[in-house]
C-alpha positions in Angstrom: -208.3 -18.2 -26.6 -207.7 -20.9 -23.9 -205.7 -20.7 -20.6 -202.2 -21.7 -22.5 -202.5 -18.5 -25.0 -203.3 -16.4 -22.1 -200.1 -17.7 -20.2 -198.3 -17.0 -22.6 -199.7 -13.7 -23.1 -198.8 -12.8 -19.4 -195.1 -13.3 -20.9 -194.9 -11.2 -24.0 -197.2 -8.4 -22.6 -195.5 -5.5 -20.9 -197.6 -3.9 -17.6 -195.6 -0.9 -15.9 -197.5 -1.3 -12.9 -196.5 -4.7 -12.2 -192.9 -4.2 -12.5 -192.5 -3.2 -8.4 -189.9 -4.4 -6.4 -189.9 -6.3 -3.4 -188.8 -3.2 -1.5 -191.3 -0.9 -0.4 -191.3 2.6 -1.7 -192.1 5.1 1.0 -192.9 8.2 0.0 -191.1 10.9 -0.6 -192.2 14.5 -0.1 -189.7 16.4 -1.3 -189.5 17.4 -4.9 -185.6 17.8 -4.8 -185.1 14.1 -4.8 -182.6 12.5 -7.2 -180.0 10.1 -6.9 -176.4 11.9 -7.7 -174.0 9.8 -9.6 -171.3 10.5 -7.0 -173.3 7.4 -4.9 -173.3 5.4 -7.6 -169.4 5.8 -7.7 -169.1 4.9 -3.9 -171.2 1.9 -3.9 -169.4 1.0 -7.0 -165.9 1.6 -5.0 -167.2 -0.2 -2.2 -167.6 -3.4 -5.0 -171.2 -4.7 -5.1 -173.1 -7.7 -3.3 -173.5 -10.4 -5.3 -174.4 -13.2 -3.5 -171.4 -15.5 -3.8 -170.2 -18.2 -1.2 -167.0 -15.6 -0.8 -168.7 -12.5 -0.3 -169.5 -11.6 3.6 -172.6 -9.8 4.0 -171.7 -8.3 7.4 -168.8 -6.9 5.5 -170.8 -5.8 2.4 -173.9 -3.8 4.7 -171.1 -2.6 7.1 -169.6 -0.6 3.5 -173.3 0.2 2.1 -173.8 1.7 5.5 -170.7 4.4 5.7 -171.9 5.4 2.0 -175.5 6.0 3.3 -174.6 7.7 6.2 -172.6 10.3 4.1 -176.2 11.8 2.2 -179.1 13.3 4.2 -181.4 14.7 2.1 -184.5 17.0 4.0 -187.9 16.1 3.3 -186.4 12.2 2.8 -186.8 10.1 5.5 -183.5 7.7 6.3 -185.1 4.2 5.7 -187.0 5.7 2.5 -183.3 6.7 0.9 -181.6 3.4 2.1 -184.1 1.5 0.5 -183.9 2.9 -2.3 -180.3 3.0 -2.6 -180.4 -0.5 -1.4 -181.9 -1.5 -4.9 -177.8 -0.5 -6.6 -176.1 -2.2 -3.8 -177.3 -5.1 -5.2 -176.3 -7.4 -8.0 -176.2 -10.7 -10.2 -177.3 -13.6 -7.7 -178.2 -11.1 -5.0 -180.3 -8.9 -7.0 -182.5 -12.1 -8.0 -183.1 -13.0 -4.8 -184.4 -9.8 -3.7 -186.7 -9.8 -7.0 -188.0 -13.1 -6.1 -190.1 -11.8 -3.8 -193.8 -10.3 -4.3 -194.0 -6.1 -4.0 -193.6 -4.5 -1.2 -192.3 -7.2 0.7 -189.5 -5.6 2.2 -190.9 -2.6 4.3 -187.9 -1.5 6.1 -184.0 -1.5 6.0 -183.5 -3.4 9.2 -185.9 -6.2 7.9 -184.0 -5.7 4.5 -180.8 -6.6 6.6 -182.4 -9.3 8.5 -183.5 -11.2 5.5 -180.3 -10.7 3.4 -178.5 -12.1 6.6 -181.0 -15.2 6.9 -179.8 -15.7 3.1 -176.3 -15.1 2.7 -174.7 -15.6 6.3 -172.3 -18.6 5.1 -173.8 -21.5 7.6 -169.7 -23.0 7.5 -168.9 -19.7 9.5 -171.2 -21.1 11.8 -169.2 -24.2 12.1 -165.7 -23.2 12.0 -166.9 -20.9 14.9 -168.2 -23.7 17.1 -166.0 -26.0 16.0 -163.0 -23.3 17.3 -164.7 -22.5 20.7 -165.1 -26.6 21.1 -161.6 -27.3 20.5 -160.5 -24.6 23.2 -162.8 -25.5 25.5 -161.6 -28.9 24.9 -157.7 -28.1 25.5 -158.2 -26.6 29.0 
């Protein structure tokens, strides 16, 4: 067998244990924990992020928030459930970027935030912003 066949043997063979996400999963010591499909309805309702050029992300983790906020589950810590929320929040363009990472890379909701931000923050926002606060500045 040469390094092609093996190759191409990563491809067709399935490994369970290398199928993690980029997200961290913390631990969870409770043995109560399960997802009820009343949050997959409000995330639903609250539409997806997908990653388009029309789709704010301030917007989008301003909506994922107020659903998160409404579940606290004891014995699950708040980052640990947002997380894995997170992971539905997500879809199309968006969900592909977070999966481009390696496991684990994503230990924590605020750097989750950060990072989607750094990503999706439409850089023409930017501009129309400065290009606003010249022209005022410019007309006084």
């Amino acid at each position: 067998m040469n390094d092609r066949d093996e190759f191409i043997k990563e491809y067709v063979m399935f490994y369970p244990n290398s199928m993690h996400t980029s997200i961290k999963r913390h631990k969870i010591i409770t043995t109560q924990f399960e997802f009820k499909p009343m949050m997959f309805q409000m995330l639903q309702a609250i539409n997806q992020f997908v990653g388009v050029v029309i789709d704010d992300p301030h917007i989008h983790l301003k909506k994922f928030t107020e659903v998160d906020e409404n579940f606290n589950i004891p014995g699950v810590e708040d980052d640990a459930f947002k997380l894995r929320l997170f992971l539905y929040f997500l879809r199309d363009r968006a969900k592909a970027w977070l999966n481009s990472f390696s496991p684990n890379f994503v230990k924590n909701g605020r750097e989750l935030a950060e990072k989607l931000l750094l990503k999706y923050f439409p850089s023409t926002f930017n501009v129309r912003k400065m290009n606003a606060i010249n022209t005022q500045f410019w007309q006084k």
